[in-house]
Wavefront OBJ file of the C-alpha trace (Angstrom):
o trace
v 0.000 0.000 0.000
v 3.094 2.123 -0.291
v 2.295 5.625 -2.189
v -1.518 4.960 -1.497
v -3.758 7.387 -0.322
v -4.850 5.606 3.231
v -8.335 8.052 2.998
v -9.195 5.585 -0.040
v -8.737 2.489 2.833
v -10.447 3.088 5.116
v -11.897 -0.470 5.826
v -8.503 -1.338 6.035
v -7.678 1.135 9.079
v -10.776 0.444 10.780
v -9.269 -3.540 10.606
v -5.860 -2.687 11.524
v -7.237 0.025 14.975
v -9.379 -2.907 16.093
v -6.529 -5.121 15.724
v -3.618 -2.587 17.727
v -6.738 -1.897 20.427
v -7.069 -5.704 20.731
v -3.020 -6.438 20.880
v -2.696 -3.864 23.463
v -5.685 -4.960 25.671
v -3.903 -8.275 25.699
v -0.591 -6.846 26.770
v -2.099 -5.150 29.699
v -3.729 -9.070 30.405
v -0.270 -10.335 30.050
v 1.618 -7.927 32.072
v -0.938 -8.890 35.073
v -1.516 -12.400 34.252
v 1.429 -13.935 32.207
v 4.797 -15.708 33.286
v 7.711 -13.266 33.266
v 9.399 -16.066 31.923
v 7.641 -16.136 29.034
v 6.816 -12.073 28.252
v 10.211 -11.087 29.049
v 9.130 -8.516 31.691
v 7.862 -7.967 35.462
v 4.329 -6.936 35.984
v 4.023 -3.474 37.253
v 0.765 -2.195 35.916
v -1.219 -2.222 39.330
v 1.848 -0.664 40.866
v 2.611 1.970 38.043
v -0.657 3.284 38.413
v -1.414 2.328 34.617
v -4.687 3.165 32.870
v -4.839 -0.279 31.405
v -7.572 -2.199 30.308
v -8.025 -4.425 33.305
v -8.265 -1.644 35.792
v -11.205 0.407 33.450
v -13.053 -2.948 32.904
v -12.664 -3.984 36.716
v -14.255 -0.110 37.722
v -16.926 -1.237 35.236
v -18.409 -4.322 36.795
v -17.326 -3.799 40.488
v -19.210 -2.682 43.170
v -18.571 0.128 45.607
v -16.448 -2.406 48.371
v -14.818 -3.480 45.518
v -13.971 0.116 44.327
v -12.938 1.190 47.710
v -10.185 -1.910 47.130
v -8.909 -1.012 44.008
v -8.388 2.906 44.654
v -6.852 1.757 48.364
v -4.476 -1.108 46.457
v -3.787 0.839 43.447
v -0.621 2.534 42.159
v 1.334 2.030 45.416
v 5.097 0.665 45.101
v 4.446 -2.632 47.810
v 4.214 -5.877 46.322
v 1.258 -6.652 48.892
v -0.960 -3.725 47.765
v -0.364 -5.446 43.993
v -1.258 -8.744 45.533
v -4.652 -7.130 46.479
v -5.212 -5.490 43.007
v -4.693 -9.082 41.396
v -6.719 -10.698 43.968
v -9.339 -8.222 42.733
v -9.380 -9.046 39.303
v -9.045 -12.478 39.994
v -12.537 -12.293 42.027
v -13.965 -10.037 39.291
v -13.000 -13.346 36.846
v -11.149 -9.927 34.668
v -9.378 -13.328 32.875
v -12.858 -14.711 32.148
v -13.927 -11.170 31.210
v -10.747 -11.135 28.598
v -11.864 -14.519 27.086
v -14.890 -13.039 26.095
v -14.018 -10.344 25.136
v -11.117 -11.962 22.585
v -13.720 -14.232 21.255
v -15.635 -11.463 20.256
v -12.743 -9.279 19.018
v -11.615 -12.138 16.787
v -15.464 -12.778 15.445
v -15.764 -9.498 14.178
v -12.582 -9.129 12.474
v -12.584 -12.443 10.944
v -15.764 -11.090 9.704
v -14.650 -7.906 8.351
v -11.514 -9.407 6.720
v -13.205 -12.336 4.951
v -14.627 -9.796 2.076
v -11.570 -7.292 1.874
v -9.196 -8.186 -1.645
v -6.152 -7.664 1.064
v -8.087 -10.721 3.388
v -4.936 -12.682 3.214
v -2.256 -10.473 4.541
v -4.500 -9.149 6.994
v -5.279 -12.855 8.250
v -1.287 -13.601 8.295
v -1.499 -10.451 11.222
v -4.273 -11.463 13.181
v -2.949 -14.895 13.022
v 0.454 -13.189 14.996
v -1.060 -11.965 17.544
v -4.456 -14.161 18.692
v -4.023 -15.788 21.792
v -0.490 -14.451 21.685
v 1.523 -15.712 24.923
v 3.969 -12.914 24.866
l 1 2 3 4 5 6 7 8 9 10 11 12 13 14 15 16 17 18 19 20 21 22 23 24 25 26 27 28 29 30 31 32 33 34 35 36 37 38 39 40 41 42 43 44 45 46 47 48 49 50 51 52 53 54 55 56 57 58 59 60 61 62 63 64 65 66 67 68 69 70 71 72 73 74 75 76 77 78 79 80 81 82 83 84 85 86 87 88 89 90 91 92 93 94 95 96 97 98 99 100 101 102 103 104 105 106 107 108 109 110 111 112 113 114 115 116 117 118 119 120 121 122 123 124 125 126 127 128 129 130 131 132 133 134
């Protein structure tokens, strides 16, 4: 698509946002939830105060106790307080909440890919990155 005008692809942006929005939703599930062995890094999203997706989803479906928690637990430097903040998701079933939410991601862009002339490239990128372990 070099020299194209990207206005004239627009289908093809909307594909490619919805994929970055979904690989970056999964980094902030594997920075919580995946082996350090495996992602190459230590989770610090509770502790850096991050805006990721787990934290915005978990204020969604929580209830007030649960929101008292998270603001108490979140963005401080000791380990406990980010044992509390996983503890929380884990009770909110935030993992759970992911799966769906992947198996819907990867519905609709399977869907809007299997009619685009370009359907094969952009299946050789989703393929990189769904259910992704690092």
């Amino acid at each position: 698509m070099a020299g194209e005008n990207l206005d004239n692809h627009v289908d093809v942006k909307n594909i490619l946002v919805e994929m970055g929005t979904y690989f970056q939703v999964q980094d902030d599930c594997l920075d919580c939830f995946g082996d350090p062995e495996i992602i190459g890094k230590i989770r610090t999203d509770i502790e850096d105060f991050k805006c990721s997706w787990l934290v915005v989803k978990g204020m969604e479906i929580c209830n007030e106790e649960q929101k008292k928690l998270l603001h108490e637990n979140y963005g401080k430097p000791d380990p406990a307080n980010e044992a509390q903040g996983k503890a929380l998701y884990n009770d909110l079933n935030l993992q759970g909440v992911f799966a769906d939410y992947e198996s819907k991601t990867y519905e609709k862009l399977i869907t809007s890919i299997e009619d685009h002339p370009s359907k094969a490239v952009l299946k050789s990128f989703l393929a990189k990155i769904y259910q992704r372990q690092k």
